[in-house]
N, CA, C and O atoms as CSV, one atom per row, in Angstrom:
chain,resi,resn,atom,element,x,y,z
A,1,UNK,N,N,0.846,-1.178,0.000
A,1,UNK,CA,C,0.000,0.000,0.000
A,1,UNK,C,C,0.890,1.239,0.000
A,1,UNK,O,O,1.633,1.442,0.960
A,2,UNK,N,N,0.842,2.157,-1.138
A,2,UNK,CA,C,1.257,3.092,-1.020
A,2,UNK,C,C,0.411,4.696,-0.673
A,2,UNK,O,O,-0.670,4.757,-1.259
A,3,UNK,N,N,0.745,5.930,0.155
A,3,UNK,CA,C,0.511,6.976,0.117
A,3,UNK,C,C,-0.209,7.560,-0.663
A,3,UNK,O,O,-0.086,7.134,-1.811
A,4,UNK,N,N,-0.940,8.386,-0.537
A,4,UNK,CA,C,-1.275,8.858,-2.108
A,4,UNK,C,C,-1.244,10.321,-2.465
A,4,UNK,O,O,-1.859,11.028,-1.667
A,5,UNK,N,N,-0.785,10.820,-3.277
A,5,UNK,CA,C,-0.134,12.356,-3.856
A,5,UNK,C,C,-1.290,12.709,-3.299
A,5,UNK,O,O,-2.187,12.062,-2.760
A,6,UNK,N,N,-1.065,14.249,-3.595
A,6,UNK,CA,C,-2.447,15.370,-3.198
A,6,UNK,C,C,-3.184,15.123,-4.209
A,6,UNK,O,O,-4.378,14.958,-3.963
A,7,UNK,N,N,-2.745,15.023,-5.594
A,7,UNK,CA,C,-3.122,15.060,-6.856
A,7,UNK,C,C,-4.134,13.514,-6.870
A,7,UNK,O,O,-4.971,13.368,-7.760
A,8,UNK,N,N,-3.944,12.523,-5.873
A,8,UNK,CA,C,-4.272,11.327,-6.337
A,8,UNK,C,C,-5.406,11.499,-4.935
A,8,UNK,O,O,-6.222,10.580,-4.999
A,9,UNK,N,N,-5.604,12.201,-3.998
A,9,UNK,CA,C,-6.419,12.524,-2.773
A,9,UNK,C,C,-7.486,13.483,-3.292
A,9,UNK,O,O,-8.644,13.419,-2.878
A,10,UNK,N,N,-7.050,14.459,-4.292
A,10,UNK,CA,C,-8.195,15.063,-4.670
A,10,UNK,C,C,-8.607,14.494,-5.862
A,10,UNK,O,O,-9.556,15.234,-6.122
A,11,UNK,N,N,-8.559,13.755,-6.698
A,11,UNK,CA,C,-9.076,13.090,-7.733
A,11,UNK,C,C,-10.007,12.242,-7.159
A,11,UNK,O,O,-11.182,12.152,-7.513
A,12,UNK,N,N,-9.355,11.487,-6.079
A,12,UNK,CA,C,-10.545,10.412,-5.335
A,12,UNK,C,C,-11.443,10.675,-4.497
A,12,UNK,O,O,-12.392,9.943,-4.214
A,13,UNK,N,N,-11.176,11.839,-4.006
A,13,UNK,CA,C,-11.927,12.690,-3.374
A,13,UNK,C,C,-13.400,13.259,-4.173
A,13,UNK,O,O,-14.518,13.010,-3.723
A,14,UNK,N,N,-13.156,14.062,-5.431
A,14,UNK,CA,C,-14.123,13.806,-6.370
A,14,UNK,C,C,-15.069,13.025,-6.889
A,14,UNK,O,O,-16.190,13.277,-7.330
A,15,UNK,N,N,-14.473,12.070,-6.778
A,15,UNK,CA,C,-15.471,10.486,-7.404
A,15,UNK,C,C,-15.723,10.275,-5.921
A,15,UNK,O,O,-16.879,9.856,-5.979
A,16,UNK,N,N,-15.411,10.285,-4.634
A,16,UNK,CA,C,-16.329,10.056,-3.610
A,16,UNK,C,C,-17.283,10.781,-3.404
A,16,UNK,O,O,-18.399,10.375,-3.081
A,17,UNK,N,N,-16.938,12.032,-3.577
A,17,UNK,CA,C,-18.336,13.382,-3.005
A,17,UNK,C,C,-19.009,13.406,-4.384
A,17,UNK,O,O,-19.783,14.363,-4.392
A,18,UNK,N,N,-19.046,12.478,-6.037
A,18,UNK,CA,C,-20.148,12.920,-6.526
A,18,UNK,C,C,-21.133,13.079,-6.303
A,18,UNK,O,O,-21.549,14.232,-6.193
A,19,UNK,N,N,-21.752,12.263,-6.177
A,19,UNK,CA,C,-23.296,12.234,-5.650
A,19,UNK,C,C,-23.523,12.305,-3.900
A,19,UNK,O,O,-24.273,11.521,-3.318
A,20,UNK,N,N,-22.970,13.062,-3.409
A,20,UNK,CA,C,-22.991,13.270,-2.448
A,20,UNK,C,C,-23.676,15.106,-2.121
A,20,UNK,O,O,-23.344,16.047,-2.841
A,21,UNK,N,N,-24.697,15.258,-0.843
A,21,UNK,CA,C,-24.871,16.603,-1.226
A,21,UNK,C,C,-23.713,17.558,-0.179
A,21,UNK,O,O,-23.090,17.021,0.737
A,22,UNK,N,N,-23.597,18.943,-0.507
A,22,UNK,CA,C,-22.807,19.407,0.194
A,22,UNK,C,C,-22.270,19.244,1.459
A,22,UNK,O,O,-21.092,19.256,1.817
A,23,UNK,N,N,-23.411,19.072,2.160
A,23,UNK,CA,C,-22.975,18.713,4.077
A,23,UNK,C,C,-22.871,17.279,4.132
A,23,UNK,O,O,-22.482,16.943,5.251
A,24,UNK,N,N,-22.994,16.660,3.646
A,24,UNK,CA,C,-22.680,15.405,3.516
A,24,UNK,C,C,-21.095,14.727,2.891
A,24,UNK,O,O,-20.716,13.563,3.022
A,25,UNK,N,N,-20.672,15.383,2.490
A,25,UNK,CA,C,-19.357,15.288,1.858
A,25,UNK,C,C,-17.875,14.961,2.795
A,25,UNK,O,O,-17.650,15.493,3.882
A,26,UNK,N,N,-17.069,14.101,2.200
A,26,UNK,CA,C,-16.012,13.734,2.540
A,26,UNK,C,C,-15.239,14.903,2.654
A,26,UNK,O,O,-15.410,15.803,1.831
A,27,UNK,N,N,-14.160,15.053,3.835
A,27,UNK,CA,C,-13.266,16.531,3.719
A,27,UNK,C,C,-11.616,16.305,3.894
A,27,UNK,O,O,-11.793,15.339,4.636
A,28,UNK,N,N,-10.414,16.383,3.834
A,28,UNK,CA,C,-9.322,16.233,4.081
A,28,UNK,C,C,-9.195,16.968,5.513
A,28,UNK,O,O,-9.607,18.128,5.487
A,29,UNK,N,N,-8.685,16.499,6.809
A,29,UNK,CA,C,-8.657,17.385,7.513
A,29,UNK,C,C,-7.349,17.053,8.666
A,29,UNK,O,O,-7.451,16.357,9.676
A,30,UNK,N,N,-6.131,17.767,8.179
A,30,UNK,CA,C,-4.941,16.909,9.362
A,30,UNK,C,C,-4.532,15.690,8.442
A,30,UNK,O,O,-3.764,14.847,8.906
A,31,UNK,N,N,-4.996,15.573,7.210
A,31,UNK,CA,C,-4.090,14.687,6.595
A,31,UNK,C,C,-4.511,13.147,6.947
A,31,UNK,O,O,-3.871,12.108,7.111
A,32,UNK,N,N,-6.066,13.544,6.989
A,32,UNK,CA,C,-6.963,12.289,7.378
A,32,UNK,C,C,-8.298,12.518,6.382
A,32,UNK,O,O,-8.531,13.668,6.010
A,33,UNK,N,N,-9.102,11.507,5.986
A,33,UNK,CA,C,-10.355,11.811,5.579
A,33,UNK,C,C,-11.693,11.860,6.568
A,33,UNK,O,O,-12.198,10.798,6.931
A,34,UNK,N,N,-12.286,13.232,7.017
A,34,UNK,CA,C,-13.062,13.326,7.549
A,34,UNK,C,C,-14.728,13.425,7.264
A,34,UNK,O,O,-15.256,13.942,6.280
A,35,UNK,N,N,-15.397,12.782,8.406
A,35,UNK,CA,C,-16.927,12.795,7.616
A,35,UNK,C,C,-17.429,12.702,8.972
A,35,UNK,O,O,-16.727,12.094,9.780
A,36,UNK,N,N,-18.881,13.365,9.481
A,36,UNK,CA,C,-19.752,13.464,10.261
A,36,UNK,C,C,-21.161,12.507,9.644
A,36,UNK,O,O,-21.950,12.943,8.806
A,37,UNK,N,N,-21.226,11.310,10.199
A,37,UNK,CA,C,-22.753,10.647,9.879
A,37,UNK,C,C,-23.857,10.666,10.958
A,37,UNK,O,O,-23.944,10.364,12.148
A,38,UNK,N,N,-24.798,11.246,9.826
A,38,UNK,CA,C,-25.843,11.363,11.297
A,38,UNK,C,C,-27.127,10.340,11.110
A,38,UNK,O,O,-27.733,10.112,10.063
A,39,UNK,N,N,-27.344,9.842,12.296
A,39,UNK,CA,C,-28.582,9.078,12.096
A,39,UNK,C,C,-29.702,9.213,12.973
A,39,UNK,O,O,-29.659,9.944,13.962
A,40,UNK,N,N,-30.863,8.430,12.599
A,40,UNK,CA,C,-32.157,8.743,13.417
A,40,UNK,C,C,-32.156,8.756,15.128
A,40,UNK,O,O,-32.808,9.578,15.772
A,41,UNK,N,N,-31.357,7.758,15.707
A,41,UNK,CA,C,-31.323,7.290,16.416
A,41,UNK,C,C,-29.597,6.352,16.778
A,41,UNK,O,O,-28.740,5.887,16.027
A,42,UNK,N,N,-29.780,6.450,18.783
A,42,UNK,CA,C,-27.948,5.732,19.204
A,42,UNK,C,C,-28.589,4.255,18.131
A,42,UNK,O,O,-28.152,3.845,17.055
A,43,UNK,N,N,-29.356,3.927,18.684
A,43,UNK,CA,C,-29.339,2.724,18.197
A,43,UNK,C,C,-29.135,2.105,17.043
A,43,UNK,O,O,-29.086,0.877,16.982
A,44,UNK,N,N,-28.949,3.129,15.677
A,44,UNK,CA,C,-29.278,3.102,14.431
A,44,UNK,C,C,-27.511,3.717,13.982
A,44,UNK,O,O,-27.055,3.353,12.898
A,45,UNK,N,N,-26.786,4.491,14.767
A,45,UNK,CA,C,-25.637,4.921,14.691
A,45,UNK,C,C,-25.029,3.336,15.001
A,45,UNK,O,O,-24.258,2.880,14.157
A,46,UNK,N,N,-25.398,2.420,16.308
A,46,UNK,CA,C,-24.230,2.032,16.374
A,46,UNK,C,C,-24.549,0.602,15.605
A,46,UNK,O,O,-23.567,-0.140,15.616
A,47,UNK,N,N,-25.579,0.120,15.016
A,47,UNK,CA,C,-25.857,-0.622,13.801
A,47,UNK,C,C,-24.813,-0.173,13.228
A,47,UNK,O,O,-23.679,-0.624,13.388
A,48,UNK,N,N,-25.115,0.714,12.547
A,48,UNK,CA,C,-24.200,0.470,11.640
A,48,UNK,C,C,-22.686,1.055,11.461
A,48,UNK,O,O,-22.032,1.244,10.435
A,49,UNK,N,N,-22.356,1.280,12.890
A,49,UNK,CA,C,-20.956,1.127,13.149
A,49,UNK,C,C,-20.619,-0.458,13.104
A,49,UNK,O,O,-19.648,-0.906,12.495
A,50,UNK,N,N,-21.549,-1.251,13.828
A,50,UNK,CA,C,-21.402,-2.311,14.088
A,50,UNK,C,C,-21.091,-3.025,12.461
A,50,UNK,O,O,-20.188,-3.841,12.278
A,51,UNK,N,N,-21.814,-2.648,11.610
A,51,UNK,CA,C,-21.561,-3.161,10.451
A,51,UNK,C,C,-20.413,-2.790,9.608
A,51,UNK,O,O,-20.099,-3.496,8.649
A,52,UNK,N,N,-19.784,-1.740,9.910
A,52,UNK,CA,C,-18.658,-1.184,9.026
A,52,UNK,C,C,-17.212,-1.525,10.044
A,52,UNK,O,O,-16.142,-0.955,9.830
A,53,UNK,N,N,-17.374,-2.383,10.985
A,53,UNK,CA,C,-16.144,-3.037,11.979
A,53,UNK,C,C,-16.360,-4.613,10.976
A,53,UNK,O,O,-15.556,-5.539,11.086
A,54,UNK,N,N,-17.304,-4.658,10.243
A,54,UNK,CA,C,-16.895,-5.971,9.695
A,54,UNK,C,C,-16.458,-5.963,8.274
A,54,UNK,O,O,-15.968,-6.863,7.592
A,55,UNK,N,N,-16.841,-4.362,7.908
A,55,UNK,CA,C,-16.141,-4.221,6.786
A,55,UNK,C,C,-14.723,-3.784,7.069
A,55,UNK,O,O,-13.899,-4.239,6.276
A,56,UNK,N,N,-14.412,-3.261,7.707
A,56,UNK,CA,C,-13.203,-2.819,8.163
A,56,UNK,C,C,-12.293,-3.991,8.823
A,56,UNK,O,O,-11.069,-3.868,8.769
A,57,UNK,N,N,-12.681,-4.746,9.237
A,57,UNK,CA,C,-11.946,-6.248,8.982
A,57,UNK,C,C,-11.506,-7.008,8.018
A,57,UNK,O,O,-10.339,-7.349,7.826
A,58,UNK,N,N,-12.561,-7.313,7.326
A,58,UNK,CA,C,-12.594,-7.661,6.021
A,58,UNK,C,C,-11.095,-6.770,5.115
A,58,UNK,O,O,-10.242,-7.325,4.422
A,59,UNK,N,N,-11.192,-5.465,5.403
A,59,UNK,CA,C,-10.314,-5.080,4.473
A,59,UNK,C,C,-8.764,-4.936,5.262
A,59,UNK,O,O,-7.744,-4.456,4.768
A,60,UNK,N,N,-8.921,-5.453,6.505
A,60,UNK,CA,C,-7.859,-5.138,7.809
A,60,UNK,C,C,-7.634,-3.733,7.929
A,60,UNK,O,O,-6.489,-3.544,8.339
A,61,UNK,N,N,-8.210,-2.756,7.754
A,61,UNK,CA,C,-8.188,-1.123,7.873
A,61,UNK,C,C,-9.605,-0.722,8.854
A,61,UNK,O,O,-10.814,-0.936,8.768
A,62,UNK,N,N,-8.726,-0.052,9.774
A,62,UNK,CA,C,-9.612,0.371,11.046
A,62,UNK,C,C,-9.935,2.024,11.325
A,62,UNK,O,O,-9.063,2.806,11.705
A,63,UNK,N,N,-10.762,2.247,11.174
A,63,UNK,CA,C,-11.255,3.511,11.355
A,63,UNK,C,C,-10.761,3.958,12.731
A,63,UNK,O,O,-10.529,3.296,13.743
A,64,UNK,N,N,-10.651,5.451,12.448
A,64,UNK,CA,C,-10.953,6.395,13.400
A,64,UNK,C,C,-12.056,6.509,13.776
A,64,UNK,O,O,-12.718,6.310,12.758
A,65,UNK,N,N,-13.157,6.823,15.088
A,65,UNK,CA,C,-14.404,7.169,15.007
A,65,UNK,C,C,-14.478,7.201,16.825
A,65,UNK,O,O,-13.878,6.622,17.731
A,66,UNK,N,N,-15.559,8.212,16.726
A,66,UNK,CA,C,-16.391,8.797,17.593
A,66,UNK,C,C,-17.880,8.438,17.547
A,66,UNK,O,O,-18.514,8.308,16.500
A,67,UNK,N,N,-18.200,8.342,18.345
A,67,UNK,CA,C,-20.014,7.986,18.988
A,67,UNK,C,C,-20.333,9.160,19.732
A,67,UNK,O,O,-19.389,9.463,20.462
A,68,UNK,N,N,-21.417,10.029,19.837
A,68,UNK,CA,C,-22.242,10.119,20.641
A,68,UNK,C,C,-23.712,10.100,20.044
A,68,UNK,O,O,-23.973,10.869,19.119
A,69,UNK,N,N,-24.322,9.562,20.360
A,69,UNK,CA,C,-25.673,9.475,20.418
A,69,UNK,C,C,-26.140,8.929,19.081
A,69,UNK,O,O,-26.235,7.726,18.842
A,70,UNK,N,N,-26.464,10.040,18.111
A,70,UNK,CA,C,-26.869,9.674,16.507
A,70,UNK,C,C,-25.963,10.083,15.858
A,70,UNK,O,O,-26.180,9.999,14.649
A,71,UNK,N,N,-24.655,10.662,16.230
A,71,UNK,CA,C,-23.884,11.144,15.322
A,71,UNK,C,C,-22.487,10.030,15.657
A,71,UNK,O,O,-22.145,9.741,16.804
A,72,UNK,N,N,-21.883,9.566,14.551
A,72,UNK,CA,C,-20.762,9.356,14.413
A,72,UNK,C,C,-19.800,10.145,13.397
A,72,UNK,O,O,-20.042,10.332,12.205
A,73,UNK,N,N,-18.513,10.625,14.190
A,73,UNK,CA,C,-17.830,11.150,13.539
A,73,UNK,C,C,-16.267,10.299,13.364
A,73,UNK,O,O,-15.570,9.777,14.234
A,74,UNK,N,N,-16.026,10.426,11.634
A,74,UNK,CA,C,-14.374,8.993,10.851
A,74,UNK,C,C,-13.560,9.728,10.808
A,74,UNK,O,O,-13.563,10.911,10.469
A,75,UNK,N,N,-13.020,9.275,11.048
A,75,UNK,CA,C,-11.466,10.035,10.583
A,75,UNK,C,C,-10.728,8.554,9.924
A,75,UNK,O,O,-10.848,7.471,10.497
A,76,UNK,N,N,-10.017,8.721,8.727
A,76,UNK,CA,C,-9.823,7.767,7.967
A,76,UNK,C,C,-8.130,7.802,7.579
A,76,UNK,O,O,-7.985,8.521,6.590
A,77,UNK,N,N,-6.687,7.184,8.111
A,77,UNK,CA,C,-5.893,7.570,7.645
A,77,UNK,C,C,-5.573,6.228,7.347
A,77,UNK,O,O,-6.449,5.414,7.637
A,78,UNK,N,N,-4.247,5.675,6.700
A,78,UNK,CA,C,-3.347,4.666,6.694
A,78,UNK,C,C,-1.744,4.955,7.349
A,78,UNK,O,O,-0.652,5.307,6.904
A,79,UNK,N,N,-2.327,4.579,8.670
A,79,UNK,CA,C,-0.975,4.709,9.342
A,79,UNK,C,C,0.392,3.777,9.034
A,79,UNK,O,O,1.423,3.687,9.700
A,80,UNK,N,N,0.087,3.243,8.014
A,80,UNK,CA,C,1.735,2.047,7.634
A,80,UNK,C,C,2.181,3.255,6.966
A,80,UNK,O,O,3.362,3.588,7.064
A,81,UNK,N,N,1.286,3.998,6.244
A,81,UNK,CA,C,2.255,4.313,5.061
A,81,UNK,C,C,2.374,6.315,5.316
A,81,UNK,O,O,2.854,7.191,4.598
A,82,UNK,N,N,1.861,6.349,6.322
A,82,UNK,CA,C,1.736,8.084,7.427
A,82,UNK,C,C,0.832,8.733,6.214
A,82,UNK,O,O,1.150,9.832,5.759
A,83,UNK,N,N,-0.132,8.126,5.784
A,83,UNK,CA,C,-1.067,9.438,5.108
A,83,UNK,C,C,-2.507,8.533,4.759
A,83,UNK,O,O,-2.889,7.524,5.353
A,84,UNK,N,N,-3.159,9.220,3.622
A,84,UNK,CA,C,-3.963,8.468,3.033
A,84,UNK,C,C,-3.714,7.429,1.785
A,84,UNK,O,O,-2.907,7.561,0.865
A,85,UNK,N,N,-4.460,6.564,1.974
A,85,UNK,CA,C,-4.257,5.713,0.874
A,85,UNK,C,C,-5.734,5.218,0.508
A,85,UNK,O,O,-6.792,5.538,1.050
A,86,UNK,N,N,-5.423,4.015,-0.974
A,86,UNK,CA,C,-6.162,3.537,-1.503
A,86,UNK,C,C,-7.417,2.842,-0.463
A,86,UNK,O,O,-8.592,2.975,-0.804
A,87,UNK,N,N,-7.076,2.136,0.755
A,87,UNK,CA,C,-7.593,1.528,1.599
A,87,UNK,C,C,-8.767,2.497,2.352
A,87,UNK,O,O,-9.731,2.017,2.947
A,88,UNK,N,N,-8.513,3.913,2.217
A,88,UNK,CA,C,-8.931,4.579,3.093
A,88,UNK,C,C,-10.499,5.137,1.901
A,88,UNK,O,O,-11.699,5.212,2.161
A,89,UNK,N,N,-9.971,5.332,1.030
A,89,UNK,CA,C,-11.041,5.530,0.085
A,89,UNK,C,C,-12.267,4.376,-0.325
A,89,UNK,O,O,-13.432,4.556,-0.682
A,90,UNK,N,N,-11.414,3.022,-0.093
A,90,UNK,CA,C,-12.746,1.578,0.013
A,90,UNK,C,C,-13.403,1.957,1.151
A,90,UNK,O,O,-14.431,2.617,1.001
A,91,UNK,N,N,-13.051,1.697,2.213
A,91,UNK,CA,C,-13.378,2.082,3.403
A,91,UNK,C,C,-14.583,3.354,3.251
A,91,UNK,O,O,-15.731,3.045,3.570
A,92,UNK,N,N,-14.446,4.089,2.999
A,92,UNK,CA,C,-14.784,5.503,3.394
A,92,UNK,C,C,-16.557,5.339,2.022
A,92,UNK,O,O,-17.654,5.889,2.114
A,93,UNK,N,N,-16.017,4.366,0.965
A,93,UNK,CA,C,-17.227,4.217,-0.253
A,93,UNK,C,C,-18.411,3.307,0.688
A,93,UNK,O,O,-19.634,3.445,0.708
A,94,UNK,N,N,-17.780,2.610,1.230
A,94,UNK,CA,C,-18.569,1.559,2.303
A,94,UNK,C,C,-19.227,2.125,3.004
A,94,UNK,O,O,-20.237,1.514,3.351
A,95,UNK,N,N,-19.070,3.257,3.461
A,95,UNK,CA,C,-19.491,4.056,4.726
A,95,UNK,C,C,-20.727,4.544,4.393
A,95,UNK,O,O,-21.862,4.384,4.844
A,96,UNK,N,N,-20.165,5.276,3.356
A,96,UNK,CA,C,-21.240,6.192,2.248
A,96,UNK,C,C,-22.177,5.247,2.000
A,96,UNK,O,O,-23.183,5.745,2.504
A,97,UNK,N,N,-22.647,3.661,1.310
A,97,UNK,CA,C,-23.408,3.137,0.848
A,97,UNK,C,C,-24.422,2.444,1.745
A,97,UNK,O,O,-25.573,2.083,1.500
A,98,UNK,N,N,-23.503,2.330,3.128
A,98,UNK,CA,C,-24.301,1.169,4.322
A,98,UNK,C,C,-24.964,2.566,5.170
A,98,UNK,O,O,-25.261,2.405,6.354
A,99,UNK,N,N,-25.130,3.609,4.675
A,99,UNK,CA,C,-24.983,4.868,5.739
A,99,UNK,C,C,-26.524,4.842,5.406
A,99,UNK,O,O,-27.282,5.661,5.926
């Protein structure tokens, strides 16, 4: 797994936030990929945290994340390689689709 240029963070960055609406959007922040998900309900936040620890197994890449209540907030880096990578962008499409 390699790093990925700025040039290769904002390209993928693009194809993640297409169809995405403004406040909803993926952000670079500290050299991590950041995102706020909000849901109806704790119970409905930690579903589907619960479900993206098995995607995040699956791919052996472990999120950053915060709980309180209906909101979970990612922070997404690849610490082997000290930045973002390819891993962080599967990860982060997963999030978006099970969300």
């Amino acid at each position: 797994m390699e790093k990925y240029s700025e040039q290769q963070i904002q390209t993928e960055l693009q194809k993640l936030n297409a169809q995405l609406e403004s406040d909803q959007q993926w952000r670079v922040v500290d050299n991590k990929l950041n995102k706020t998900f909000k849901f109806k309900s704790f119970i409905r936040a930690f579903g589907w945290m619960t479900q993206m620890a098995i995607w995040a197994e699956k791919l052996k890449h472990h999120p950053e994340w915060f709980n309180v209540y209906n909101k979970v907030d990612v922070q997404l880096t690849t610490h082997d390689v000290g930045g973002i990578s390819e891993l962080d962008f599967k990860l982060a499409e997963k999030m978006d689709v099970f969300s």
